[in-house]
C-alpha positions, 0 to 999 in steps of 0.5 A, spaced: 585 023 945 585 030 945 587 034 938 588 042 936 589 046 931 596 050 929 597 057 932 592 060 937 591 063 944 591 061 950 586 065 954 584 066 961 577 063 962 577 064 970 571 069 968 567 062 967 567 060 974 562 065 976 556 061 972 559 054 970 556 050 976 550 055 976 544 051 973 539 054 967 533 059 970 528 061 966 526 069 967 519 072 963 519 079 962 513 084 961 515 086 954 518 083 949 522 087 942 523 083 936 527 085 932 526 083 924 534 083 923 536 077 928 539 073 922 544 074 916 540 076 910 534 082 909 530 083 915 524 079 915 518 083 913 512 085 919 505 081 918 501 084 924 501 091 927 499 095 933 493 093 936 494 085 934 493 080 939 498 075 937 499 068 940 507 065 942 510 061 936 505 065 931 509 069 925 511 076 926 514 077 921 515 074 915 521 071 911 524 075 905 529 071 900 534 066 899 537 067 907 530 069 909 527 066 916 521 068 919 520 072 926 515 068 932 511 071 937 516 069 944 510 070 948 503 071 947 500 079 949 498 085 945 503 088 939 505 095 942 509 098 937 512 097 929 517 102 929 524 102 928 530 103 933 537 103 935 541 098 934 547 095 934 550 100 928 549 105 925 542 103 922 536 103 926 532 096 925 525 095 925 522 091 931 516 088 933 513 090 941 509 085 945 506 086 952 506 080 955 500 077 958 503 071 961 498 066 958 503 063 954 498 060 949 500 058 943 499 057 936 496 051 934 504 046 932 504 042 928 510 037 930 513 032 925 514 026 930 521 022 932 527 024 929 529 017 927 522 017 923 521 023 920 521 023 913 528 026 911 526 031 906 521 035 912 526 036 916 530 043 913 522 045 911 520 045 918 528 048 921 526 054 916 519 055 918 522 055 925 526 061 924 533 057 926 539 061 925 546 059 928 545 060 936 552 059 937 553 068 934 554 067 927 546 067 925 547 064 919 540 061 916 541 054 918 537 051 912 541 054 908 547 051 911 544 045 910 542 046 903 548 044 899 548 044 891 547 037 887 555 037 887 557 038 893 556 031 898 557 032 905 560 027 909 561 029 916 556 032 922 561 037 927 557 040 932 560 046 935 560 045 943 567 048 944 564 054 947 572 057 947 569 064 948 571 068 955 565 068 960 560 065 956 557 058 960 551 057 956 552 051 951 556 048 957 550 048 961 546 045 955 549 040 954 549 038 961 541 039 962 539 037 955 545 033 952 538 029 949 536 034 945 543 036 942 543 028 940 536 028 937 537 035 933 544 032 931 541 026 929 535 030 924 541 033 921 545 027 919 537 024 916 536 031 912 543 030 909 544 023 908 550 022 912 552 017 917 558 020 921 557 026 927 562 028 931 561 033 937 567 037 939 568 039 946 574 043 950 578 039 955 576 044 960 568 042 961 571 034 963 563 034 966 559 035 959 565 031 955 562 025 960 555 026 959 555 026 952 559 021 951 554 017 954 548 019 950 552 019 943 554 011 945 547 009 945 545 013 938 548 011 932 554 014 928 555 019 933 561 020 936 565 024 941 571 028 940 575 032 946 579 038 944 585 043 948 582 048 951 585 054 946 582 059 943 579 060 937 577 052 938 570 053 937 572 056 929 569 054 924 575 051 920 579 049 925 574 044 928 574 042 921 582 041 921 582 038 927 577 032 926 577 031 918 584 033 918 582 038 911 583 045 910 577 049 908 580 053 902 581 060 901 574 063 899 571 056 900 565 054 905 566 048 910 561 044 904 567 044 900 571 039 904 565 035 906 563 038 913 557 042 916 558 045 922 552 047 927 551 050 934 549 045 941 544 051 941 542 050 934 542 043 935 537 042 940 533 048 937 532 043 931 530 038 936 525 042 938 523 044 931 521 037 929 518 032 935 514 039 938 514 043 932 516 050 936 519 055 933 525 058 936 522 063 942 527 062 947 534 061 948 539 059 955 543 066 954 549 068 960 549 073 963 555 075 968 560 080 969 558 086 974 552 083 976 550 082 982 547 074 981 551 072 974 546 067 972 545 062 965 538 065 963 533 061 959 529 068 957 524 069 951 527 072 945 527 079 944 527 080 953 530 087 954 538 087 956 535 092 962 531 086 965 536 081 964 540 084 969 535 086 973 533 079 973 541 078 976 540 083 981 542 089 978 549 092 977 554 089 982 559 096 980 558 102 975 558 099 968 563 101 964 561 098 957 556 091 956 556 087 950 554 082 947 557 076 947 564 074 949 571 078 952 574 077 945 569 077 939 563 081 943 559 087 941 559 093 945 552 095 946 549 102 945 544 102 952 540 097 957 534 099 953 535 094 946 533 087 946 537 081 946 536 077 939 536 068 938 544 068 936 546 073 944 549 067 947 552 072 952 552 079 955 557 081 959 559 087 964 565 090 965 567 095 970 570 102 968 576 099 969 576 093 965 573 097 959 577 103 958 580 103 951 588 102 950 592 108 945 595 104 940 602 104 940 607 103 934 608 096 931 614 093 933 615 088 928 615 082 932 611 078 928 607 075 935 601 077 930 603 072 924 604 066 930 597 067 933 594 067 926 589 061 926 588 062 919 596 064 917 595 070 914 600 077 916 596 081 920 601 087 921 601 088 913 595 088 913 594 092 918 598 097 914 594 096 907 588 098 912 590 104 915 592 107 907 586 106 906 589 100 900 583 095 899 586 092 894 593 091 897 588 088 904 585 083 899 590 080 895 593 079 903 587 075 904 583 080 909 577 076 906 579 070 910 580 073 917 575 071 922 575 077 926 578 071 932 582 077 935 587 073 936 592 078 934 590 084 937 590 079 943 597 078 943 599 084 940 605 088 944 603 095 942 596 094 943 594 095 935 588 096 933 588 090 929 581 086 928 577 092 929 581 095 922 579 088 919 573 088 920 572 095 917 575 094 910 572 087 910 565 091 909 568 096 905 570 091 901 562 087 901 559 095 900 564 095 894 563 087 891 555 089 893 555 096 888 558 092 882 554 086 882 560 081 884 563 077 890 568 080 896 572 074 895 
């Protein structure tokens, strides 16, 4: 049986068909750049520099505070250049440049062994010093997320493999190439919390990667399979949650509050490699599609140069208009080629001139189309109108803090509002102004 959740959009994923069918190839760069700011958290901190000699899956850079994880060499080579550079934002971020001896010796791993075996109290250790973080675009920290307080049970493992986004293949594929590892990562996961139930969530639309889990979850112990509608924005975290546990995340609550942890088939099959290899997280399956010649499901080193993962997809098919980085609805435009992809970039995409060209906003209507796209059921116009006044306060009290920045809303907006875009905005105005008094945006 299929389940959904309430509101949402429909999307046009016929952008999926020109990478869907293709298998996953490697591709390895001359060069890598990695930044010391992939996840959510202070940017880890360099340990080596210009000259060094570094080993794959050596540490780079090394964690800083609660939410810090550390940075690994994705290839073995010459540290060329620490230094900053621009990024996506304002802010140049530091990064760590590596000449690529293709050697690919690595550092001395110290694997844990089986999944089933493995003292549970070793698994969150090992998945922060493998430099995990949310591969599905979040980059939350995965050990934090799977360190709740003494107070707070979980009893239910989702792992997210919706893959609602436009264009992007890339877990879809995982799925279908390594479906074993998800399960095994999903499996660590249960042991470390004590929990006897996971779930992995698919859209109806991926009929084949459904089939193919289903028979590798029937053979491990409480794991199961639950098919969902195709509609957007399925893969949210609270809406996985509502469609499976049939429980609400309250506003300003985490998923731990209702009992649930969400994790990524990237992040899953990452932990699985964390445990019985002991690798640390060096490369990922990334989509690359678009105006490109070959679109192409790429399995690159962390921190290959958005120029030669094009170049590797036989270059532009058409002028660029804009790239991004993740999928059509909560993708990031990028400034230039010249950046490096980081461990959560699931996707870039290339559009044309034409398909990037930027719409004037028009008057709002009042037609309430915004309201009954809403996932979360907030009132977009109104607090579109509180952003564009400038009204913090006003935006807050219309809970703008529990807006997902899903896009469903200017989606579905007649007039062509900016409306996530401004979201996004007074969302860190307020996280700046929480910051400067010490408090909590929510």
């Amino acid at each position: 049986m299929t389940v959904t959740f309430k509101r949402g959009v429909h999307l046009n994923y016929s952008n999926k068909k020109a990478t869907r069918a293709l298998s996953v190839r490697d591709f390895v760069s001359e060069e890598v750049r990695l930044i010391t700011s992939m996840h959510i958290g202070a940017p880890s901190t360099p340990c080596v520099k210009k000259g060094d000699h570094v080993l794959m899956g050596q540490v780079i850079a090394e964690p800083v505070g609660f939410l810090g994880i550390p940075v690994h060499a994705s290839v073995s080579g010459e540290v060329t250049n620490v230094g900053m550079i621009p990024y996506i934002g304002e802010a140049n971020v530091q990064c760590i440049t590596i000449a690529n001896d293709f050697k690919d010796e690595w550092v001395e791993l110290k694997p844990l062994g089986d999944v089933e075996t493995v003292d549970p109290a070793l698994i969150v250790p090992a998945i922060k010093n493998a430099g995990i973080c949310g591969m599905g675009g979040a980059s939350f920290p995965t050990h934090v997320k799977l360190s709740p307080k003494p107070e707070q049970k979980c009893n239910v493992v989702l792992v997210n493999g919706a893959e609602c986004e436009t264009h992007l293949t890339c877990d879809h594929r995982l799925m279908l190439e390594s479906g074993e590892k998800i399960i095994g990562g999903l499996r660590a996961v249960m042991r470390a919390l004590n929990v006897d139930k996971g779930v992995i969530c698919i859209e109806d639309n991926k009929p084949d990667a459904i089939e193919s889990m289903q028979i590798l979850a029937a053979r491990s112990q409480g794991i199961s399979v639950q098919v969902l509608k195709t509609k957007y924005p399925q893969g949210g975290e609270k809406q996985l949650i509502e469609v499976v546990t049939k429980k609400q995340v309250p506003a300003g609550k985490l998923p731990i509050d209702v009992g649930a942890v969400v994790v990524n088939v990237g992040t899953c099959a990452a932990i699985y490699d964390a445990i019985v290899y002991g690798k640390p997280v060096v490369s990922r399956i990334t989509t690359v599609t678009g105006c490109v010649k070959e679109p192409a499901n790429l399995r690159v080193r962390i921190g290959t140069v958005v120029e030669d993962m094009i170049g590797a997809c036989g270059g532009f098919s058409e002028e660029p208009g804009k790239i991004a980085f993740g999928g059509g609805m909560t993708g990031l435009c990028i400034p230039n080629t010249d950046i490096p992809m980081a461990k959560s970039t699931n996707g870039i995409v290339v559009y044309n001139d034409k398909d990037a060209r930027s719409i004037d906003e028009g008057p709002c209507i009042r037609c309430g189309k915004c309201v009954a796209a809403c996932p979360i059921g907030l009132n977009p116009y109104l607090i579109k109108r509180a952003a564009d006044a400038d009204k913090l306060d006003v935006a807050k009290s219309l809970y703008v803090n529990d807006c997902i920045l899903c896009g469903c809303c200017s989606y579905e907006c007649p007039s062509r509002r900016w409306l996530t875009a401004s979201f996004k905005i007074v969302k860190q105005k307020l996280a700046a102004q929480a910051k400067a008094k010490g408090g909590n945006a929510k």
